[in-house]
TIVO-2410 file (N, C-alpha, C; in nm, 3 decimals):
# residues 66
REC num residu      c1      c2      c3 atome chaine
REC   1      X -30.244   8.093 -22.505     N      A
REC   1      X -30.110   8.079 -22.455    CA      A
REC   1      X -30.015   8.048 -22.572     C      A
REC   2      X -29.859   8.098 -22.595     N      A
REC   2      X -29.806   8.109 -22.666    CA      A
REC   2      X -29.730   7.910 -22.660     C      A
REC   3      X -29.717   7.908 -22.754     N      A
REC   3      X -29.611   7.781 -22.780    CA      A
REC   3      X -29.470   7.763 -22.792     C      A
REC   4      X -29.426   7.734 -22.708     N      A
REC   4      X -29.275   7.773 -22.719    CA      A
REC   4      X -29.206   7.684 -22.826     C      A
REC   5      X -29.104   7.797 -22.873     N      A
REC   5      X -29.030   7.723 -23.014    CA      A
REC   5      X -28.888   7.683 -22.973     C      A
REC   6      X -28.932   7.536 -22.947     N      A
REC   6      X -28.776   7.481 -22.920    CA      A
REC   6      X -28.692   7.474 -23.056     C      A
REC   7      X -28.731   7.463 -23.151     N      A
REC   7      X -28.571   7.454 -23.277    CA      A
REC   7      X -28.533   7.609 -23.263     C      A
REC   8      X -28.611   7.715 -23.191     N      A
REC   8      X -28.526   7.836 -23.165    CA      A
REC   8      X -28.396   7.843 -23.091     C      A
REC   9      X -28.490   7.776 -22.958     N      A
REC   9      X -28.374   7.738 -22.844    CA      A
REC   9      X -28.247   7.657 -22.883     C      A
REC  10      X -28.297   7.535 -22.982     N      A
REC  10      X -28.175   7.428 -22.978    CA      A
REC  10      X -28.097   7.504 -23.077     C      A
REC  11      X -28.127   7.615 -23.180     N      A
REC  11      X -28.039   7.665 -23.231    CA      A
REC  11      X -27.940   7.773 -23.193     C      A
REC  12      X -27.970   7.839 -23.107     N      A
REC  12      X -27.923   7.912 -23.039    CA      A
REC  12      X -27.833   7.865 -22.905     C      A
REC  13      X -27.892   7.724 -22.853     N      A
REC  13      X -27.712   7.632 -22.813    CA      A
REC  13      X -27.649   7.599 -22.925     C      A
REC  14      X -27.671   7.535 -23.034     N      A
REC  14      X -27.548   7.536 -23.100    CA      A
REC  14      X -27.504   7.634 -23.159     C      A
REC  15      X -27.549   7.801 -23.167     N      A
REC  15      X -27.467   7.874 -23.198    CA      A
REC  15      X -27.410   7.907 -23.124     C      A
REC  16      X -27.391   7.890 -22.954     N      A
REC  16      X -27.316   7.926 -22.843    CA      A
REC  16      X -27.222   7.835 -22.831     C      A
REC  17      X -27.269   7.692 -22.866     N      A
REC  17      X -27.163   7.610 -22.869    CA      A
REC  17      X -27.042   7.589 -22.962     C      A
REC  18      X -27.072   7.598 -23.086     N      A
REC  18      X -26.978   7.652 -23.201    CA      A
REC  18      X -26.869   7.801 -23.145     C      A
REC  19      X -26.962   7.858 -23.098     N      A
REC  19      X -26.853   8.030 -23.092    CA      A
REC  19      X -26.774   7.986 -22.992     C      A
REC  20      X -26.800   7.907 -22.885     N      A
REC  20      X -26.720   7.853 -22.748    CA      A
REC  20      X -26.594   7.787 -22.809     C      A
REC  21      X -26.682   7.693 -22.934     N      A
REC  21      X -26.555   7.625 -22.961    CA      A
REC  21      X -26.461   7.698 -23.088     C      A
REC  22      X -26.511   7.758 -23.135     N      A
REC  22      X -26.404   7.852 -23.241    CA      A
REC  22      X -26.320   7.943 -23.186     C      A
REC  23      X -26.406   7.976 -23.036     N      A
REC  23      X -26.298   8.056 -22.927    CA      A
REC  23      X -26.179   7.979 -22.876     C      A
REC  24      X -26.244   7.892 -22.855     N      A
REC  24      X -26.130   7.770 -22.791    CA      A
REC  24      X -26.019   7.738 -22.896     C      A
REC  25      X -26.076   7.740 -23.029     N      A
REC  25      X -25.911   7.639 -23.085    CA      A
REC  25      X -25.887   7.836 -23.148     C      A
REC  26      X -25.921   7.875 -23.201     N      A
REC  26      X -25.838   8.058 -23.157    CA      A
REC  26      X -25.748   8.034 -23.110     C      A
REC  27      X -25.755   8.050 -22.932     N      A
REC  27      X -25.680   8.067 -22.832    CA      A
REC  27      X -25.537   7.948 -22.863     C      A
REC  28      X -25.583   7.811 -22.862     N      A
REC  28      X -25.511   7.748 -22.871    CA      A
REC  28      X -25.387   7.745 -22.984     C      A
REC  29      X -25.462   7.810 -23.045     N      A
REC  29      X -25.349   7.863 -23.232    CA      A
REC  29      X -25.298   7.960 -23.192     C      A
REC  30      X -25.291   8.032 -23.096     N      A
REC  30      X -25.267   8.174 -23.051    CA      A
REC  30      X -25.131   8.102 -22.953     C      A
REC  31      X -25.130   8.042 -22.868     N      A
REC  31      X -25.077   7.977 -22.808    CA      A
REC  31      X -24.895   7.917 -22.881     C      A
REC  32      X -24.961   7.845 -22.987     N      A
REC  32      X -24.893   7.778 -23.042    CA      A
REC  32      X -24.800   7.846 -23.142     C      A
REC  33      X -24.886   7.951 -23.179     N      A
REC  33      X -24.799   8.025 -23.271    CA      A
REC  33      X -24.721   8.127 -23.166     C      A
REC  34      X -24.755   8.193 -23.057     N      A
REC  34      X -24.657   8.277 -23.026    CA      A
REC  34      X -24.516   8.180 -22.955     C      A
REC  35      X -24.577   8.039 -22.883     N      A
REC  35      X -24.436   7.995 -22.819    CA      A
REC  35      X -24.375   7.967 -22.963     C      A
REC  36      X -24.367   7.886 -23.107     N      A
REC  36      X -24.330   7.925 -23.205    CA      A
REC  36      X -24.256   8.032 -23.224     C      A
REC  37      X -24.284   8.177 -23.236     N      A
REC  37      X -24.241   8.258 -23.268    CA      A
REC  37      X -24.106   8.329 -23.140     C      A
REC  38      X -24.166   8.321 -23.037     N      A
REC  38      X -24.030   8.342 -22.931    CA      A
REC  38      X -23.922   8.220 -22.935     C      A
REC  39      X -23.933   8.093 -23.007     N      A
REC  39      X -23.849   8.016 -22.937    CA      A
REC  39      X -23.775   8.020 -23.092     C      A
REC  40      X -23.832   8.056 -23.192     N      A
REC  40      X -23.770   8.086 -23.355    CA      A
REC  40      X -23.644   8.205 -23.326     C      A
REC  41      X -23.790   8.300 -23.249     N      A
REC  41      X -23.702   8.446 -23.283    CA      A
REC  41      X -23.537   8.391 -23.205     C      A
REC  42      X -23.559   8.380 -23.118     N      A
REC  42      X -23.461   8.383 -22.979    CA      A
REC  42      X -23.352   8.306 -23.073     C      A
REC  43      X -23.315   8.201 -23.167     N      A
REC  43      X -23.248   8.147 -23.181    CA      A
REC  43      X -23.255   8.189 -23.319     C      A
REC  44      X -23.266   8.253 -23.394     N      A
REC  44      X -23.276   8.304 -23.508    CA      A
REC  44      X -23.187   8.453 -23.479     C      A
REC  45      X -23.241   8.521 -23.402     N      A
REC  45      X -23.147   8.628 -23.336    CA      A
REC  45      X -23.021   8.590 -23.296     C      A
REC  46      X -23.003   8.506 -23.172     N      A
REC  46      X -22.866   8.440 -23.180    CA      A
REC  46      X -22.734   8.449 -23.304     C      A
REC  47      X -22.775   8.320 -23.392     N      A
REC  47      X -22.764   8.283 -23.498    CA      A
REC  47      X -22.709   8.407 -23.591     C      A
REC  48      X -22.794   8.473 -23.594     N      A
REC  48      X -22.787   8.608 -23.683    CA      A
REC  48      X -22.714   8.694 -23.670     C      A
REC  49      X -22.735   8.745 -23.545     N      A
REC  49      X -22.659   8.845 -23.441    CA      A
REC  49      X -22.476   8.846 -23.425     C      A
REC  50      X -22.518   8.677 -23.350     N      A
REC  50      X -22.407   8.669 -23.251    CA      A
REC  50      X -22.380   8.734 -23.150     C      A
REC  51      X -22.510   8.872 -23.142     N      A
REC  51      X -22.491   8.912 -22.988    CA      A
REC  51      X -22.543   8.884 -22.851     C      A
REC  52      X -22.611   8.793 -22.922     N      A
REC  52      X -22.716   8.737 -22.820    CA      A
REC  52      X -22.610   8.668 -22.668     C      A
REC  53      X -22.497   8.613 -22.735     N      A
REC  53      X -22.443   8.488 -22.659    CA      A
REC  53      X -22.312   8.581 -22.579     C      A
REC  54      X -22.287   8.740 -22.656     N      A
REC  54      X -22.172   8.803 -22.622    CA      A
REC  54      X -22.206   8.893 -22.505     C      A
REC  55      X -22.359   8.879 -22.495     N      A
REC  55      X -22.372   9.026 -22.435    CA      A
REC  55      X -22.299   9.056 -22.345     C      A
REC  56      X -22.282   8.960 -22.195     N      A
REC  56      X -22.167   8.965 -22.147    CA      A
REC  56      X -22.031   8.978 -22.112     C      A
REC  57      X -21.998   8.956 -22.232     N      A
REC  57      X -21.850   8.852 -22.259    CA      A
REC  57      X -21.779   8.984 -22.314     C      A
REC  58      X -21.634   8.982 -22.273     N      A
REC  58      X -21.568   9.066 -22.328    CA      A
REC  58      X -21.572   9.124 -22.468     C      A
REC  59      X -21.517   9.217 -22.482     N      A
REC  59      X -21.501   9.288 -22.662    CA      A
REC  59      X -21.411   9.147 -22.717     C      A
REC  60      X -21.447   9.162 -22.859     N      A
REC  60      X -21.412   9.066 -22.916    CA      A
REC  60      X -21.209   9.131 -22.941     C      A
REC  61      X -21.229   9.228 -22.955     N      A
REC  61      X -21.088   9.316 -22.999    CA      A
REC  61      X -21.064   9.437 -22.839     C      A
REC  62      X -21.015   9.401 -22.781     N      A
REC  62      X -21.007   9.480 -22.660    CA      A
REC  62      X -20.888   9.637 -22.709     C      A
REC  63      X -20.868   9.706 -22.574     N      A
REC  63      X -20.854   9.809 -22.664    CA      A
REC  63      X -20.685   9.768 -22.613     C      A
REC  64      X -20.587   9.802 -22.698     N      A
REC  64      X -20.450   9.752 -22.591    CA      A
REC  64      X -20.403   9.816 -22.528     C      A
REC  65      X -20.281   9.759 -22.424     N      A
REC  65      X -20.266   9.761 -22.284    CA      A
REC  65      X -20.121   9.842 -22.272     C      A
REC  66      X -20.084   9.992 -22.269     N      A
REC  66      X -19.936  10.013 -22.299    CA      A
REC  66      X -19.887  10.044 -22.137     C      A
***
């Protein structure tokens, strides 16, 4: 009868457990950097633009009225 090799097994949870957790903080950097990047862009665009805040809003120079 064969002998089972547990430092196989226990290595093979902690290589499942490591990838779980390198998946996990991934995601979480993934997270962090995109609300980062929309809440930069959005007000960086603004800022830059100035059309962000006009889109609405009348022409700045309307056309005149005879």
């Amino acid at each position: 009868m064969a002998k089972t090799n547990y430092s196989y097994e226990k290595r093979q949870r902690e290589l499942e457990k490591k990838k779980k957790a390198d998946e996990k903080a991934r995601r979480k950097a993934e997270l962090k950097n995109s609300g980062q990047e929309e809440g930069s862009e959005g007000a960086e665009g603004a800022d830059e633009d100035g059309d962000a805040d006009e889109a609405g809003a009348e022409p700045a120079d309307p056309a005149p009225k005879e």
